[in-house]
C-alpha positions as CSV (number, residue, x, y, z in Angstrom):
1,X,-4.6,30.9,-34.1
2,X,-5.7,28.4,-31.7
3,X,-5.2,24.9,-32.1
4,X,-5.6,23.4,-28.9
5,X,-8.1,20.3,-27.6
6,X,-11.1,22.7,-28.0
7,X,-10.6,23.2,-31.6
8,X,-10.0,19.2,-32.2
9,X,-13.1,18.6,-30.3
10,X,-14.7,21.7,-32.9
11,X,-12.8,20.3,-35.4
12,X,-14.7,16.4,-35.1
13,X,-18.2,17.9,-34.9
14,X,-18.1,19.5,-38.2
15,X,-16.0,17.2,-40.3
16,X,-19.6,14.9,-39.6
17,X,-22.0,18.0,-40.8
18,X,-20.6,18.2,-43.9
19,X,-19.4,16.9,-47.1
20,X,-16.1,17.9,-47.6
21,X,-13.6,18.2,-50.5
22,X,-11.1,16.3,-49.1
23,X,-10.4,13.8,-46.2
24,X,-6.5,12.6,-45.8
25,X,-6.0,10.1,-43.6
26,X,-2.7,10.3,-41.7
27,X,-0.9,13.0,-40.5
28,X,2.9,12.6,-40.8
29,X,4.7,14.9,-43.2
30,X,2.9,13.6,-46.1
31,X,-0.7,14.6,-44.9
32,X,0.5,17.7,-43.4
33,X,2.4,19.2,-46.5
34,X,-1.2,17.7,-48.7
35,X,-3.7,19.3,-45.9
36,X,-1.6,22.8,-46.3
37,X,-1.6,23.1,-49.7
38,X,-5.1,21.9,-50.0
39,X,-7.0,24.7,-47.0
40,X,-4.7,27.0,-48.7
41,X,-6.0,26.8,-52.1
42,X,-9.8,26.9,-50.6
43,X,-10.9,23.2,-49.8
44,X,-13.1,22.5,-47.3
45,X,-10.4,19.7,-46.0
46,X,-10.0,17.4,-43.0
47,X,-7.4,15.6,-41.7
48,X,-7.1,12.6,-39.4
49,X,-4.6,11.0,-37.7
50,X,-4.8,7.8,-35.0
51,X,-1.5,8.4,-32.9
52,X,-0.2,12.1,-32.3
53,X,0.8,14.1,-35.7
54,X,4.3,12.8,-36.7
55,X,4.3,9.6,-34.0
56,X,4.3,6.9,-36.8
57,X,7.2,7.5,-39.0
58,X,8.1,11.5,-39.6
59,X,9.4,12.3,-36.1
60,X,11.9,9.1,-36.2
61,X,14.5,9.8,-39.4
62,X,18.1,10.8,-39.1
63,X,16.7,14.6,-38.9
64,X,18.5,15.8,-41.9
65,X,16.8,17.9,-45.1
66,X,19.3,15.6,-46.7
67,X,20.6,16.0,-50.0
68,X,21.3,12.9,-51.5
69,X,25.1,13.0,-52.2
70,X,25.1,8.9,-51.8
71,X,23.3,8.5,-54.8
72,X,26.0,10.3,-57.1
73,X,27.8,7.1,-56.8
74,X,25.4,5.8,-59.1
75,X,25.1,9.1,-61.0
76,X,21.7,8.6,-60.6
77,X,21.8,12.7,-61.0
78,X,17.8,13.1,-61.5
79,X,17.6,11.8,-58.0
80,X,20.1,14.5,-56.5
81,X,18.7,17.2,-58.7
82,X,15.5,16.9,-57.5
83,X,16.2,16.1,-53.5
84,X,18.8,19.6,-53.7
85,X,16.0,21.6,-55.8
86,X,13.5,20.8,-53.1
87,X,15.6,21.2,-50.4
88,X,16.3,24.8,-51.0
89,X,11.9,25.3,-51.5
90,X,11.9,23.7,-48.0
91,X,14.5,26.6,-47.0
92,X,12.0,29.2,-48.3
93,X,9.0,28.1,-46.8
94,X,10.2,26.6,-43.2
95,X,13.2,29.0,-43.1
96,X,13.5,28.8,-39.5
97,X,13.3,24.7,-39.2
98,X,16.3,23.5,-41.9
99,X,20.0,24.6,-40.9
100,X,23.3,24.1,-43.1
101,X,25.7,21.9,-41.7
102,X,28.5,21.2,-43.8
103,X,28.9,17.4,-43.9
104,X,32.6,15.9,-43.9
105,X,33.3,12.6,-45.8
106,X,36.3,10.8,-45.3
107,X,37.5,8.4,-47.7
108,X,39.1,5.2,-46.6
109,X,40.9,2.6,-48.9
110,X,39.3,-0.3,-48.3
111,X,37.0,-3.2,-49.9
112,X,33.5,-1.8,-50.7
113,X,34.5,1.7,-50.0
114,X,31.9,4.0,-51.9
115,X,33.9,6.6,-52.8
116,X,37.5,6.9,-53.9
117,X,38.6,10.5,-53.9
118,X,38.4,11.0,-57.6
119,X,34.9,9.9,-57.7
120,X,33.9,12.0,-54.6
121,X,35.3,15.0,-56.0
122,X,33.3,14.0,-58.9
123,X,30.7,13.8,-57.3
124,X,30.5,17.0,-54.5
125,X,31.2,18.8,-58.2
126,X,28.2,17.7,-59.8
127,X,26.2,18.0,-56.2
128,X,27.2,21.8,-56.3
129,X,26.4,22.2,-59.9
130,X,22.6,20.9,-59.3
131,X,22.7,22.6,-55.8
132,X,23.7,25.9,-57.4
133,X,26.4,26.6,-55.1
134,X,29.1,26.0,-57.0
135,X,32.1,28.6,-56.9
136,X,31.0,30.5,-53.4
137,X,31.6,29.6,-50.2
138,X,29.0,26.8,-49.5
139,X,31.3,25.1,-52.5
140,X,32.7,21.6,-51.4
141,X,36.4,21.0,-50.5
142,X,38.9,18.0,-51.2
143,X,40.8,17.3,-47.9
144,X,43.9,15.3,-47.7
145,X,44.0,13.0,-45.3
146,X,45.8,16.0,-42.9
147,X,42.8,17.7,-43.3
148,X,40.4,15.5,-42.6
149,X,42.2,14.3,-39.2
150,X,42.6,18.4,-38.2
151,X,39.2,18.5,-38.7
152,X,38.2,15.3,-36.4
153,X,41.3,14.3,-35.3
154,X,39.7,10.9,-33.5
155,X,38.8,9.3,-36.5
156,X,40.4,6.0,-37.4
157,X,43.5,6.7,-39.0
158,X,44.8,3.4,-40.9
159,X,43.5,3.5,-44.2
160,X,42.0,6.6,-43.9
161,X,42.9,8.8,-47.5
162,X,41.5,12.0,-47.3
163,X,38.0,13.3,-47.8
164,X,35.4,15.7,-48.7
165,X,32.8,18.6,-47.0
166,X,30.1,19.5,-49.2
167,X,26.6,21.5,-47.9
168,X,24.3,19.7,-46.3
169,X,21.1,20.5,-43.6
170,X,19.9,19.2,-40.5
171,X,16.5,19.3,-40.0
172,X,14.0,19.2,-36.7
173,X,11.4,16.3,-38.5
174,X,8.8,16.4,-35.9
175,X,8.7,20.4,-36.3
176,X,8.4,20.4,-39.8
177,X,5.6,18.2,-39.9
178,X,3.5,20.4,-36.6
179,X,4.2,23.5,-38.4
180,X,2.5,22.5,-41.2
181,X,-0.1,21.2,-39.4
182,X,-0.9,23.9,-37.8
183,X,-0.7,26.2,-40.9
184,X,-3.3,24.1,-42.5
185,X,-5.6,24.4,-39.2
186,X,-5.0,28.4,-39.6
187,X,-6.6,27.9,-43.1
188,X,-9.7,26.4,-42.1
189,X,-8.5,22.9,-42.5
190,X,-10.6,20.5,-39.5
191,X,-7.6,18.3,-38.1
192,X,-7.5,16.0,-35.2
193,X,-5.1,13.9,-33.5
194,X,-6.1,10.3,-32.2
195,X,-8.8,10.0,-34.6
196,X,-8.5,6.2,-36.4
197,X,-10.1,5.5,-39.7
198,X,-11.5,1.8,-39.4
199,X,-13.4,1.5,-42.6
200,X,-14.9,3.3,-45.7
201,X,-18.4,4.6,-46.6
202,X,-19.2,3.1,-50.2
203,X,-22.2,4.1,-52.9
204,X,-22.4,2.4,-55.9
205,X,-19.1,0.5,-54.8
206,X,-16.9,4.2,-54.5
207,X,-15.2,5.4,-51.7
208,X,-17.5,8.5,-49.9
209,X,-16.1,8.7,-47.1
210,X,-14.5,6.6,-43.9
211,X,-16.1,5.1,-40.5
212,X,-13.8,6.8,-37.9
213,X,-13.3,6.5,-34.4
214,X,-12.4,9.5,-31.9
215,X,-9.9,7.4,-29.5
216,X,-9.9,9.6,-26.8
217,X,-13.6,9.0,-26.0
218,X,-14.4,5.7,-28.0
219,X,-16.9,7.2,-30.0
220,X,-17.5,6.2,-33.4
221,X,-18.6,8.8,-36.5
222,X,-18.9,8.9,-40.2
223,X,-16.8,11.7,-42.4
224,X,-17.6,12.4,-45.7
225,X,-15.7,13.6,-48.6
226,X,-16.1,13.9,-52.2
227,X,-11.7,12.6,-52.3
228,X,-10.5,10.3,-49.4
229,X,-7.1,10.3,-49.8
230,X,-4.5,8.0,-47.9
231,X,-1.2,9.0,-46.5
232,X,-0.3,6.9,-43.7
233,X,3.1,6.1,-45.0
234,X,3.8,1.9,-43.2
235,X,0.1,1.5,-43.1
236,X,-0.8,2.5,-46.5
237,X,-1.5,-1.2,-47.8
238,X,-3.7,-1.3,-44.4
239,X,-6.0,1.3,-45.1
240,X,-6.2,0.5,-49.1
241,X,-7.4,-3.3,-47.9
242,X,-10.1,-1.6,-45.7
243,X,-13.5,-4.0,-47.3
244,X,-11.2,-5.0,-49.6
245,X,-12.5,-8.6,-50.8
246,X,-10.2,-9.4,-53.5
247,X,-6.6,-9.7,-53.9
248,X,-5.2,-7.7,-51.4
249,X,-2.8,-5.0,-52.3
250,X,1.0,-5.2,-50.7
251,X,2.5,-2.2,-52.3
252,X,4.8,-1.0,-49.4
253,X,7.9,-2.9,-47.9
254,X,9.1,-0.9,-44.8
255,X,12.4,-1.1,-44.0
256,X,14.3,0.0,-39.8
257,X,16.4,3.1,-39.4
258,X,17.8,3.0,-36.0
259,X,19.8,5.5,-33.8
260,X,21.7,6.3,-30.8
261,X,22.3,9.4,-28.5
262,X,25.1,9.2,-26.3
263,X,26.9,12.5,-24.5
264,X,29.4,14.7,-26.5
265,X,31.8,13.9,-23.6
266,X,32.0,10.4,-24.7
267,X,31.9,11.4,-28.5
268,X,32.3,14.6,-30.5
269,X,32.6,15.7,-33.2
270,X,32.8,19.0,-34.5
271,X,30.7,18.4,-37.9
272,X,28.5,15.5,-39.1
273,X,30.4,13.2,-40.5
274,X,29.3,10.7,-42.7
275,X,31.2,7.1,-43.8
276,X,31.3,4.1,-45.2
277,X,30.7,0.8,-42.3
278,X,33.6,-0.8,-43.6
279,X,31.6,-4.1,-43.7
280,X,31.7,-3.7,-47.4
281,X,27.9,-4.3,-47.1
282,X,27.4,-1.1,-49.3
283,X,25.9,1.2,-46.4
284,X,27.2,4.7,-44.8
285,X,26.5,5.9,-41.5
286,X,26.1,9.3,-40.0
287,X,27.7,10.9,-36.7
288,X,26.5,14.0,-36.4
289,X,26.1,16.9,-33.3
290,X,23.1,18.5,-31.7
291,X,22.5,20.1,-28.2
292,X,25.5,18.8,-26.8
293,X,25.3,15.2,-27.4
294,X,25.8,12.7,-30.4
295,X,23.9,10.5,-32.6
296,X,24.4,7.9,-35.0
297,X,22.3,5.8,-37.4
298,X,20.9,4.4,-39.4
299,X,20.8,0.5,-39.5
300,X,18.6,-0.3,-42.6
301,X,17.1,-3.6,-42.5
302,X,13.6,-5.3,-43.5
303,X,10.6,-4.6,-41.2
304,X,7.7,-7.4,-40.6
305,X,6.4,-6.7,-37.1
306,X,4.1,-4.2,-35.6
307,X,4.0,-1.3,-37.5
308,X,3.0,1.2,-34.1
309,X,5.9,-0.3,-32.1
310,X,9.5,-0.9,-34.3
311,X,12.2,-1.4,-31.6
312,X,15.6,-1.4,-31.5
313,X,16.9,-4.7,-30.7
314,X,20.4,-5.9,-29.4
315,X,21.5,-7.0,-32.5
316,X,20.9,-2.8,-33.6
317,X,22.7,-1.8,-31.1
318,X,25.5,-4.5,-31.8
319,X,26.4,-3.4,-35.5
320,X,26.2,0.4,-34.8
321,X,28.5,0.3,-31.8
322,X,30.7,-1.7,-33.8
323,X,30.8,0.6,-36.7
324,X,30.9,3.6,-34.3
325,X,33.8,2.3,-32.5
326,X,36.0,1.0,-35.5
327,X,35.8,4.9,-36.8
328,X,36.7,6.3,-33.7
329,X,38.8,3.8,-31.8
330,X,39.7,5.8,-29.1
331,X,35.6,6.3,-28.1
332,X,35.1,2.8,-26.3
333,X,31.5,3.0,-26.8
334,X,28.9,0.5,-25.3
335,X,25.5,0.5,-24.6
336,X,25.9,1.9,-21.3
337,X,26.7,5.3,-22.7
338,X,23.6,5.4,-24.8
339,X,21.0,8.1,-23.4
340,X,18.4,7.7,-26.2
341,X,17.3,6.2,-29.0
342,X,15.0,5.8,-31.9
343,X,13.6,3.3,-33.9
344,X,11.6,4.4,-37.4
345,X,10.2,2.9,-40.5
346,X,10.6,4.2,-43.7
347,X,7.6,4.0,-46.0
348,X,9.5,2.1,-48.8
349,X,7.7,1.3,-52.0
350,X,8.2,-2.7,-53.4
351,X,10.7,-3.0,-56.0
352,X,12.6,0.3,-55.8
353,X,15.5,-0.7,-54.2
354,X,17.1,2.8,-53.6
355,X,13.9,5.1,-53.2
356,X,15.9,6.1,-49.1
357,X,18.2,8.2,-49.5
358,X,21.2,5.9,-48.1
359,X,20.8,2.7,-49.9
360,X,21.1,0.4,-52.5
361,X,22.7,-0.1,-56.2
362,X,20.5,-1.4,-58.5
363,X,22.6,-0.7,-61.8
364,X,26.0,0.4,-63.1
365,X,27.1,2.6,-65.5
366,X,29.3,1.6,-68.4
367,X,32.9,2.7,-68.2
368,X,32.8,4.5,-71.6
369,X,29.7,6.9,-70.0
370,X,31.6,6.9,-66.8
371,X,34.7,8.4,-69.1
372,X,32.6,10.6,-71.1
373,X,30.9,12.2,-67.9
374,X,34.0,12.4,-66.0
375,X,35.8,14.5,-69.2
376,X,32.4,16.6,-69.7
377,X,32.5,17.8,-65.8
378,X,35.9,18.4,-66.0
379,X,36.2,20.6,-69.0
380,X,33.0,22.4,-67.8
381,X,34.8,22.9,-64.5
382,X,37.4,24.9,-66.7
383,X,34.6,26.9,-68.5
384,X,35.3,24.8,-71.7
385,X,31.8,23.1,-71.6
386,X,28.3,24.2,-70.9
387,X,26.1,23.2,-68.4
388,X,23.8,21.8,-71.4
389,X,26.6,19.9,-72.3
390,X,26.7,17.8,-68.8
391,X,23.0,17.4,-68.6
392,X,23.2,16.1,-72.0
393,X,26.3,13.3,-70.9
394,X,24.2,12.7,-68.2
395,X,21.3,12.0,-69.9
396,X,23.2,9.8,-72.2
397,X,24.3,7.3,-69.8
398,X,24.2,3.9,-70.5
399,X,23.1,2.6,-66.8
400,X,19.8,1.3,-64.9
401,X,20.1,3.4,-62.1
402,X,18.1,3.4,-59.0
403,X,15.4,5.7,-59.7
404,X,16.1,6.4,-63.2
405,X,12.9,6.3,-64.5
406,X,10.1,8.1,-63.1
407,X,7.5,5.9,-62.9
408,X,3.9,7.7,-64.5
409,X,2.1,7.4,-61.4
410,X,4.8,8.4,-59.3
411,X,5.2,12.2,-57.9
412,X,8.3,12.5,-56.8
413,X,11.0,10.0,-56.8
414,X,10.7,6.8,-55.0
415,X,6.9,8.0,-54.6
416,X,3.8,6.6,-55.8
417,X,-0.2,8.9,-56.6
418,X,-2.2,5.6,-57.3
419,X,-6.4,5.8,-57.6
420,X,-8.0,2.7,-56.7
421,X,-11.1,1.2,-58.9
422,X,-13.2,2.4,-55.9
423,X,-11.9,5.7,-55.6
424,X,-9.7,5.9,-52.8
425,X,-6.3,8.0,-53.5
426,X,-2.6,6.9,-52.0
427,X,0.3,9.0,-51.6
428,X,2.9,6.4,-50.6
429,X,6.9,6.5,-50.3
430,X,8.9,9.0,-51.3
431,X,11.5,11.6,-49.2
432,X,10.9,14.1,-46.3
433,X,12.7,16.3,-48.5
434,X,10.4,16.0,-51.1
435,X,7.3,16.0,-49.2
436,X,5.9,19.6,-50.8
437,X,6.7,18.4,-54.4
438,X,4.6,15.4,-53.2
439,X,1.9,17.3,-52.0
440,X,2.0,19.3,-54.9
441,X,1.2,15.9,-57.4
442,X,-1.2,15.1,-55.5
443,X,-2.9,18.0,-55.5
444,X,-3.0,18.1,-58.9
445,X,-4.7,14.9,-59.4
446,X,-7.3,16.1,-56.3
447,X,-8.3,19.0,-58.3
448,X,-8.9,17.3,-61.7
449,X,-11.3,14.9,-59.9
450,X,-13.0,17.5,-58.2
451,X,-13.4,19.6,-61.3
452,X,-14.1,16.4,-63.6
453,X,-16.7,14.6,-61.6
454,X,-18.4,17.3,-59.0
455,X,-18.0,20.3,-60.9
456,X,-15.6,21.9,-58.4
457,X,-13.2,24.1,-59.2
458,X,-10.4,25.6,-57.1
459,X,-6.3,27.4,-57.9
460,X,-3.9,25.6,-56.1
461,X,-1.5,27.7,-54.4
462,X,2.3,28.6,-55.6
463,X,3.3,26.0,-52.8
464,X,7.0,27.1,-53.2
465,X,6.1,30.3,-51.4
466,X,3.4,29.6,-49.3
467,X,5.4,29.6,-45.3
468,X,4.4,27.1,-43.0
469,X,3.4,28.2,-39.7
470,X,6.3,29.9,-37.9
471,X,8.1,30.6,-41.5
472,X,7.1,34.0,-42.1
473,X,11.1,35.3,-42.3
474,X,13.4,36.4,-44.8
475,X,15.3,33.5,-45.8
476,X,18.4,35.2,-46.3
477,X,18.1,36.9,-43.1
478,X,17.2,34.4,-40.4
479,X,19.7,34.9,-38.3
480,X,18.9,38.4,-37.7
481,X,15.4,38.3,-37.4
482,X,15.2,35.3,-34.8
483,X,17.6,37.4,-33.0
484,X,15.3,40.3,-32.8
485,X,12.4,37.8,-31.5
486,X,15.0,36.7,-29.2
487,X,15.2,40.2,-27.6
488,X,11.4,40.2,-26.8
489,X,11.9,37.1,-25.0
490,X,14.5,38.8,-22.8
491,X,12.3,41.8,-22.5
492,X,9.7,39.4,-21.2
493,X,11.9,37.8,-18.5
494,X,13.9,34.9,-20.5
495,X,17.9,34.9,-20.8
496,X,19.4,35.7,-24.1
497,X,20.3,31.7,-24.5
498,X,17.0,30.5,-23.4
499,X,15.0,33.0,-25.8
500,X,17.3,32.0,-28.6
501,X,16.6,28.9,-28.2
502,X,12.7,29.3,-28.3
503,X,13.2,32.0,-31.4
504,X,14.9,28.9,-33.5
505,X,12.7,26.7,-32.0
506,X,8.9,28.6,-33.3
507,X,10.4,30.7,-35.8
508,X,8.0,33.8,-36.5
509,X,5.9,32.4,-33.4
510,X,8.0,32.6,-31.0
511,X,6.2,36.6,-30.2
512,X,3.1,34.7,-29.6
513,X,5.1,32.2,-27.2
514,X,6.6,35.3,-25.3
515,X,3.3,36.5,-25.0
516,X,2.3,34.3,-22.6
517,X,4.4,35.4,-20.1
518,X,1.5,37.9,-19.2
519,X,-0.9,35.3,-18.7
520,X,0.7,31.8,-17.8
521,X,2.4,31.8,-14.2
522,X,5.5,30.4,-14.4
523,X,5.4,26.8,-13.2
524,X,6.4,25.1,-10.3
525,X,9.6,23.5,-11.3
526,X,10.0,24.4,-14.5
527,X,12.2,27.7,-15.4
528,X,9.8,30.4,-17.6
529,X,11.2,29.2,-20.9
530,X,10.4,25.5,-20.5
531,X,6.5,26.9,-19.0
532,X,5.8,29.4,-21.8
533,X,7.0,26.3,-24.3
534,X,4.6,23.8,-22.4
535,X,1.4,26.3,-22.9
536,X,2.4,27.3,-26.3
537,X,2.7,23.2,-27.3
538,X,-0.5,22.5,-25.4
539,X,-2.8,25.9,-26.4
540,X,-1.4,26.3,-30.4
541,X,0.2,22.6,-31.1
542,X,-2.4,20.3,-29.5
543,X,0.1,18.4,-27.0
544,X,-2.1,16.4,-25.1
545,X,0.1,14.3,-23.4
546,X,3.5,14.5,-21.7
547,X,5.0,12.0,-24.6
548,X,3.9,14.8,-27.4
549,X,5.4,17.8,-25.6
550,X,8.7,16.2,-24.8
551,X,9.5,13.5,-27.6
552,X,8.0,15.8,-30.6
553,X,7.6,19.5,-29.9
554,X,10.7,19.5,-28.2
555,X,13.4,17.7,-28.2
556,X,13.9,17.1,-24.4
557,X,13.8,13.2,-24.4
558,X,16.5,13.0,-27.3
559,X,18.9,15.2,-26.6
560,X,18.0,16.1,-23.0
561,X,17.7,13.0,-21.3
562,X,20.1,13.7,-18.4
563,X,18.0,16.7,-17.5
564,X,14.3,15.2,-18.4
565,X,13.9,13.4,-14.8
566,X,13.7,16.7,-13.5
567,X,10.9,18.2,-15.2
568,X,8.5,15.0,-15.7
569,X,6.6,15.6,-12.5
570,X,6.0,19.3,-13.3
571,X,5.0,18.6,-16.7
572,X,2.6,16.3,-15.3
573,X,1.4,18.9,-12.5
574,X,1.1,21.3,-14.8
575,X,-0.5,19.3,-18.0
576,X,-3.3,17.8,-15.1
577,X,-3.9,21.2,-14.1
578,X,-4.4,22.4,-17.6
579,X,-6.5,19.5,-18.5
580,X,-8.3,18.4,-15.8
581,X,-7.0,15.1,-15.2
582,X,-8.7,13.2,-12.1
583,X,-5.8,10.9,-10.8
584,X,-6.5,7.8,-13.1
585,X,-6.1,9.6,-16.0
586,X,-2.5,11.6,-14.4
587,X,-1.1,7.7,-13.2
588,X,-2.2,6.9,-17.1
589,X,-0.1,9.9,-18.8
590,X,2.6,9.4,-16.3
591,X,2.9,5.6,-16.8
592,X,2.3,5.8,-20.3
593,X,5.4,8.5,-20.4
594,X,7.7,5.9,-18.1
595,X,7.4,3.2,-20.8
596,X,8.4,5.8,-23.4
597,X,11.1,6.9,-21.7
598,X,12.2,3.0,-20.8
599,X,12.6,2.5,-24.6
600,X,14.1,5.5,-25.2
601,X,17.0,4.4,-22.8
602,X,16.8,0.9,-23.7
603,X,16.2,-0.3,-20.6
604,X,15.5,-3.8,-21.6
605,X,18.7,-4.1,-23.2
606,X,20.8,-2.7,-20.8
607,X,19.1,-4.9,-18.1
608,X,20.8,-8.0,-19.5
609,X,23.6,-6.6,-19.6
């Protein structure tokens, strides 16, 4: 189905003829997965979103479907149970979008390490167990310290141990997001990008509905909706202050991921690879591979400037290369090797100290539970204990754990469903990895109000089945089936590579993308893969600007740079050509995409050099 700048333009006039079920404000993966579910059960649902869908936070993390291994440290197991139970839904439903990639741990003896090797063994054990994947291949592995260096042999060898490799995914963020999107739109759901909310319709002192403006063309309309819920992640405490003449509410306290591209040739590694800083300030980092180049994040530090723009600084850039370089001491990396970058906030909830993923201790467990846990494992290991009989020690542990209790209100750990006193629902924090089970909460809630107070009544969907768009595979038979799309895309004209790379890329779309090879003409400067992409993004994703096809339905400015220069002045031909431009508004896109690409690269940073 179509989902282009005609249907946003469609999609505006009606959300103003109508009252609708449901408005969600914000259109990163926490909207999207809420506007899916929500079409799908039968709502008539709108969402908007003020930047392009996924700009603000859900295109910018470290682009795994991460399991949560970290937080075994803590045994804080309800965390890891639900992150690995989600993460295989999220396998079901986007089959084409998450990817195992076995992560390698190495285990150095050192102050703050997180892991010695009995713990991580521990640990990976108990991951597997909750994972279900214990005793078959995907299974984790102890490494000696041989192993680990046969494995990545440039890794810093002094104080170096041994390790671990236990399952883990990597994940395309901005895709997962766009494909939900879009599966939403195919349900009837009226979306638009560049749309900002900039204040509420009250009666009788209740929420009705917001005052929004379209940005593109500066004009200013009312929607109205029986539930106004808010999902825009940094900005949440924004939008819930919106006429808000008391106290204001500061329930969020984002925190800066950062990370850095640089060319396999200067680093590589044949795995992710995950470690300790050895600052023994309690953090890990990631190295990990994609598309022939490297990245590495994430910094994790307090956030209190402009939510639109987070940068990374110098001092970024300082701590990672310095981490980077102690781990591989042979790679002599400086900012001069870095081809992109990213800077992201993540939508942290006040006074949960461990709600990401990759951070923070809040409690400890008492070395008589640790004992008791340890012994239960390992006699379960040998088939002399149930697996009732290490839920129950791990129930029984005598700890205040990061997110050991789920607070009522809360959806999903680290999350927060509140209802304000004039009606307006939030959907704050939280994982990308939980983002359905999210949605799912929340839906919940939506459909008691709507049945309660308007007499509406609707079945929400089995979300744990329901594809997203371009997820309509056989999970345990991707492989072969994006391979058969493949061979359309070299019937139409493509190479085997590049129609591979467009199968994985759309999934169960990709025949629609191949398709329009009878109708586009391939463009000038650009090969037919990268034109039949460009038309897709711009006639079924709603690109509208050089920035959206590039940065988040491709990956081109990430992990591309070196070739991007190339195609910017045919994406520009082409886009004006699709669009219309006159030449103030090309100069605009083009200028707007040169400051893009200057912070991608860091220019500033590498100017005062």
């Amino acid at each position: 189905m179509e989902f282009s700048k005609r249907t946003r333009e469609l999609a505006i006039q009606k959300m103003q003829d109508r009252q609708l079920d449901l408005l969600i404000i914000g259109g990163g993966i926490t909207g999207a997965g809420v506007a899916l579910q929500a079409a799908a059960s039968g709502l008539d649902t709108a969402l908007i979103e003020m930047q392009d869908f996924a700009e603000g936070t859900s295109s910018r993390s470290t682009k795994l479907v991460h399991g949560g291994l970290r937080y075994l440290k803590q045994f804080d197991v309800e965390v890891v149970s639900d992150t690995v139970t989600e993460r295989a839904v999220v396998q079901q439903i986007a089959p084409h979008i998450p990817k195992p990639d076995p992560m390698l741990l190495p285990v150095y003896e050192e102050e703050g390490s997180t892991f010695s090797l009995f713990r991580l063994k521990v640990a990976m054990d108990l991951y597997d167990l909750l994972a279900g994947i214990h005793n078959t291949e995907l299974a984790n592995k102890v490494l000696t310290k041989e192993e680990v260096l046969e494995r990545e042999p440039d890794l810093k060898r002094e104080g170096l141990v041994g390790g671990g490799v236990y399952l883990d995914f990597r994940n395309n963020d901005a895709r997962l997001v766009i494909e939900n999107i879009k599966r939403a739109n195919r349900d009837g759901a009226l979306i638009a990008s560049h749309v900002k909310a900039e204040d509420f319709l009250f009666e009788d002192g209740k929420v009705v509905g917001v005052i929004a403006r379209d940005l593109l063309t500066n004009e200013s309309f009312d929607i109205r909706a029986r539930v106004v819920m808010n999902t825009t992640g940094p900005w949440s405490d924004e939008v819930r202050n919106f006429s808000n003449t008391g106290k204001k509410i500061s329930q969020m306290r984002p925190t800066k991921g950062v990370h850095l591209v640089v060319d396999q040739s200067r680093l590589k590694v044949s795995q992710p690879v995950y470690f300790d800083t050895g600052k023994a300030d309690g953090r890990m980092i990631f190295v990990l591979p994609r598309e022939n180049k490297t990245y590495f994040g994430t910094t994790d530090t307090d956030y209190k400037g402009d939510l639109k723009n987070p940068t990374v600084t110098q001092e970024d850039v300082d701590y990672l290369l310095e981490i980077v370089n102690n781990r591989f001491p042979n790679a002599h990396l400086t900012i001069e090797d870095i081809e992109s970058s990213w800077a992201g906030l993540r939508p942290l909830l006040s006074g949960n100290s461990a709600s990401d993923y990759n951070g923070g201790n809040s409690g400890k467990i008492s070395d008589d539970s640790f004992e008791h846990l340890i012994t239960t494992v390992q006699d379960y290991l040998r088939e002399e204990k149930t697996r009732d009989d290490v839920e129950t020690a791990v129930a029984h542990l005598e700890s205040s754990t990061s997110e050991k209790v789920l607070d009522p209100s809360a959806v999903s750990r680290g999350s927060s469903l509140e209802r304000d006193d004039n009606g307006l629902l939030t959907l704050a924090g939280g994982k990308i990895t939980d983002f359905r089970k999210m949605a799912e909460g929340a839906m919940q809630k939506i459909l008691a109000i709507l049945a309660d107070e308007y007499g509406r009544s609707f079945k929400l969907i089995n979300s744990k089945t329901y594809p997203v768009s371009g997820g309509e595979l056989n999970p345990s038979n991707v492989a072969s089936e994006l391979e058969a799309y493949a061979q359309l895309g070299v019937l139409g004209g493509l190479s085997l590579e590049e129609a591979m790379y467009l199968a994985n890329l759309y999934g169960s779309n990709a025949p629609k993308v191949f398709a329009l090879a009878r109708t586009v003409k391939q463009a000038d400067g650009l090969s037919l893969a990268e034109t039949l992409s460009l038309h897709y993004a711009m006639g079924y994703e709603l690109a509208l600007s050089p920035v959206d096809f590039l940065l988040r339905r491709t990956n081109h400015v990430l992990f591309m740079r070196d070739s991007l220069d190339d195609l910017i002045d045919p994406v520009l031909a082409e886009m004006a050509a699709y669009y219309e431009w006159d030449e103030v508004e090309r100069n605009h896109q083009e200028q707007e995409l040169k400051t893009a690409l200057a912070k991608n690269d860091l220019a500033d940073l590498k100017e005062k050099e």
